[in-house]
C-alpha positions in Angstrom: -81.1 4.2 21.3 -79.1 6.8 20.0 -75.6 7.4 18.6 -73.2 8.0 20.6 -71.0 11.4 21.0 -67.8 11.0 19.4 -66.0 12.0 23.2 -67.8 9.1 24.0 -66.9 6.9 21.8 -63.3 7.7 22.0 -63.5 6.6 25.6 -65.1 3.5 24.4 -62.1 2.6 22.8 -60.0 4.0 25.4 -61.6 1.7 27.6 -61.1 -1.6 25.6 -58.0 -0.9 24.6 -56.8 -0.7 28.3 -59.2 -3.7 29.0 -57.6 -5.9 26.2 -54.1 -4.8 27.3 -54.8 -6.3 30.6 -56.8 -9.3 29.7 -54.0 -10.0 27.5 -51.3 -10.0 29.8 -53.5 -12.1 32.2 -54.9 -14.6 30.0 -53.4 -14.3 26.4 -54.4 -13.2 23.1 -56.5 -16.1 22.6 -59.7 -14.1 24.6 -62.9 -13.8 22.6 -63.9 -10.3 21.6 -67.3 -11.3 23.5 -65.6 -12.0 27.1 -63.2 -8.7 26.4 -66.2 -6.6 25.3 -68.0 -8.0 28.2 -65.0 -6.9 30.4 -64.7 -3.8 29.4 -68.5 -3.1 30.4 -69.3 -2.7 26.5 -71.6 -4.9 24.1 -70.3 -7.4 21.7 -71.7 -5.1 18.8 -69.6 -2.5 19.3 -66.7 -4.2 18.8 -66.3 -3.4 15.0 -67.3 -0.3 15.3 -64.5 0.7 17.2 -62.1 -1.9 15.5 -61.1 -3.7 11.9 -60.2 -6.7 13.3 -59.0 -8.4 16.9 -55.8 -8.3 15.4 -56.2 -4.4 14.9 -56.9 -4.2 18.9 -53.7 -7.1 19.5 -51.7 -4.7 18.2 -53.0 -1.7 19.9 -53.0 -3.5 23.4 -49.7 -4.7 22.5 -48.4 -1.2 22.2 -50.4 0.5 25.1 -48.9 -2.5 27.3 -45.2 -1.3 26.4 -46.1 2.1 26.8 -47.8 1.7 30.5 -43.8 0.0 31.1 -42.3 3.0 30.1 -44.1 5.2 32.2 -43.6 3.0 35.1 -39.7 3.0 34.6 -39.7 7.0 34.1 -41.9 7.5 37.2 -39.3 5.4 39.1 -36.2 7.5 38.0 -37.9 10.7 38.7 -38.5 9.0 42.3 -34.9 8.4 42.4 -34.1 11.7 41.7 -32.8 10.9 38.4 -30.4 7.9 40.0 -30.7 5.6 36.8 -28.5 2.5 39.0 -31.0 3.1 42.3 -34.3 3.2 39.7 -33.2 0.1 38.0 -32.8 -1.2 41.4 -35.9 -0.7 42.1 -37.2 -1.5 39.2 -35.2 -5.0 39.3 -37.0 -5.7 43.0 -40.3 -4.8 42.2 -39.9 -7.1 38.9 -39.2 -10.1 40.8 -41.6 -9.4 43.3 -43.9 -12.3 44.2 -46.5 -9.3 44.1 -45.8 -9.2 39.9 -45.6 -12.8 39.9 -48.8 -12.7 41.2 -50.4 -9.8 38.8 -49.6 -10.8 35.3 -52.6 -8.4 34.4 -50.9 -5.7 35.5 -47.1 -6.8 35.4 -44.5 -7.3 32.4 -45.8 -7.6 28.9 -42.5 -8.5 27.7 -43.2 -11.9 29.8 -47.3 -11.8 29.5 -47.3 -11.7 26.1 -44.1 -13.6 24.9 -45.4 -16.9 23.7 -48.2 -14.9 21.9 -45.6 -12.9 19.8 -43.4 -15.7 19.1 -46.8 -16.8 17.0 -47.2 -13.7 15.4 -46.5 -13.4 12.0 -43.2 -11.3 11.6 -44.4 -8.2 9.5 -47.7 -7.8 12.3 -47.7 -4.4 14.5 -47.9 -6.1 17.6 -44.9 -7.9 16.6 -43.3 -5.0 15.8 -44.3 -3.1 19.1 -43.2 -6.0 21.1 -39.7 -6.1 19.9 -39.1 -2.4 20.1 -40.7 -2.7 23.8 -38.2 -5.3 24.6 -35.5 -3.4 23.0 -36.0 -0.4 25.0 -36.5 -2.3 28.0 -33.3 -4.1 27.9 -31.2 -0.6 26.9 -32.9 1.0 30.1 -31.3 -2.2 32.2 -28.2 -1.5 30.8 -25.4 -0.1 33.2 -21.3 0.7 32.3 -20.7 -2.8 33.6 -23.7 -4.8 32.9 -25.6 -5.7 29.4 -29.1 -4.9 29.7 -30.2 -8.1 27.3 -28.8 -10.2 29.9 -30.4 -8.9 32.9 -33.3 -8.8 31.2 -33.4 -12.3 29.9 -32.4 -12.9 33.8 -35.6 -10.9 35.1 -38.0 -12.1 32.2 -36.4 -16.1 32.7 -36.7 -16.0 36.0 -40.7 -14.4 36.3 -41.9 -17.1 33.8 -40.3 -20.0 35.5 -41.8 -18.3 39.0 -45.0 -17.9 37.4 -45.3 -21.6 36.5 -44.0 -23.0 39.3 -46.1 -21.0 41.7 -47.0 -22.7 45.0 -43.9 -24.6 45.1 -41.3 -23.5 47.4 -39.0 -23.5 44.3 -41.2 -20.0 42.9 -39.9 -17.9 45.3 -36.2 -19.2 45.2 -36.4 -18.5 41.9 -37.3 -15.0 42.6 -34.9 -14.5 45.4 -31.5 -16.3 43.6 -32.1 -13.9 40.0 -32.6 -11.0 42.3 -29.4 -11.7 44.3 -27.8 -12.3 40.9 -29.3 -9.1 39.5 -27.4 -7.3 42.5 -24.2 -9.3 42.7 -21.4 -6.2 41.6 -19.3 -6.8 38.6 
């Protein structure tokens, strides 16, 4: 079997990266390189040739994760015509949805991944990526009146607890009473 074209390859890695990213969210960072690999429609072999380590691809999933966020929260204030209040809003409903309770592949890293990072060592890249994810995350929440780390503690709280207690009536209270709260003026 031949080599493969470096175009090729680059998609390769495009493609686990994005694969990891979402495994990640979904399942944690403890997934083998075999099941990602297998995932992402690529041998096991390859692996290494696209990567140093797992760590190496943690902290590029990590990154690509925060990234896919950001683009989410700037397509949602160019559909609000540049209303920041009605795109946060938005953003806030959407978040405590029972739709991204149910998709942690696709939803939040700042929840997905939190209990991953808090066992990362401090000086890793994912670590780092993380925090300046959540930072920006939380300074997009924030409003005149309202402090950003708080409501997004309130979101990020309030998704794990409805995560974990999903299939109990109590999930989707806990959905509904932080997105009243979320809204509540002053």
């Amino acid at each position: 079997m031949g080599r493969v074209s470096q175009a090729q390859a680059e998609e390769n890695r495009r493609r686990v990266v994005e694969t990891a990213s979402l495994l990640f969210r979904e399942q944690g960072t403890h997934v083998s390189v075999a099941d990602l690999m297998k995932a992402a429609g690529l041998t096991h072999g390859g692996f290494y040739k696209q990567f140093a380590s797992k760590e190496a691809l943690i902290d590029e999933a990590t990154a690509h994760a925060f990234d896919e966020l950001t683009r989410l929260r700037n397509d949602g204030l160019q559909q609000h015509a540049g209303q920041r209040d009605a795109a946060q809003q938005a953003l806030i409903d959407t978040y405590l949805s029972i739709e991204h309770r149910d998709n942690a592949a696709e939803g939040c890293p700042a929840a997905a991944l939190a209990i991953d990072m808090a066992r990362e060592p401090g000086d890793r890249e994912a670590r780092r990526a993380y925090t300046e994810g959540v930072g920006d995350f939380a300074e997009w929440l924030a409003t005149e009146d309202r402090d950003g780390i708080t409501r997004l503690c309130t979101m990020l709280g309030a998704l794990v607890l409805a995560r974990a207690t999903k299939g109990s009536p109590l999930s989707e209270e806990i959905l509904s009473t932080a997105r009243a709260a979320l809204t509540a003026t002053g």
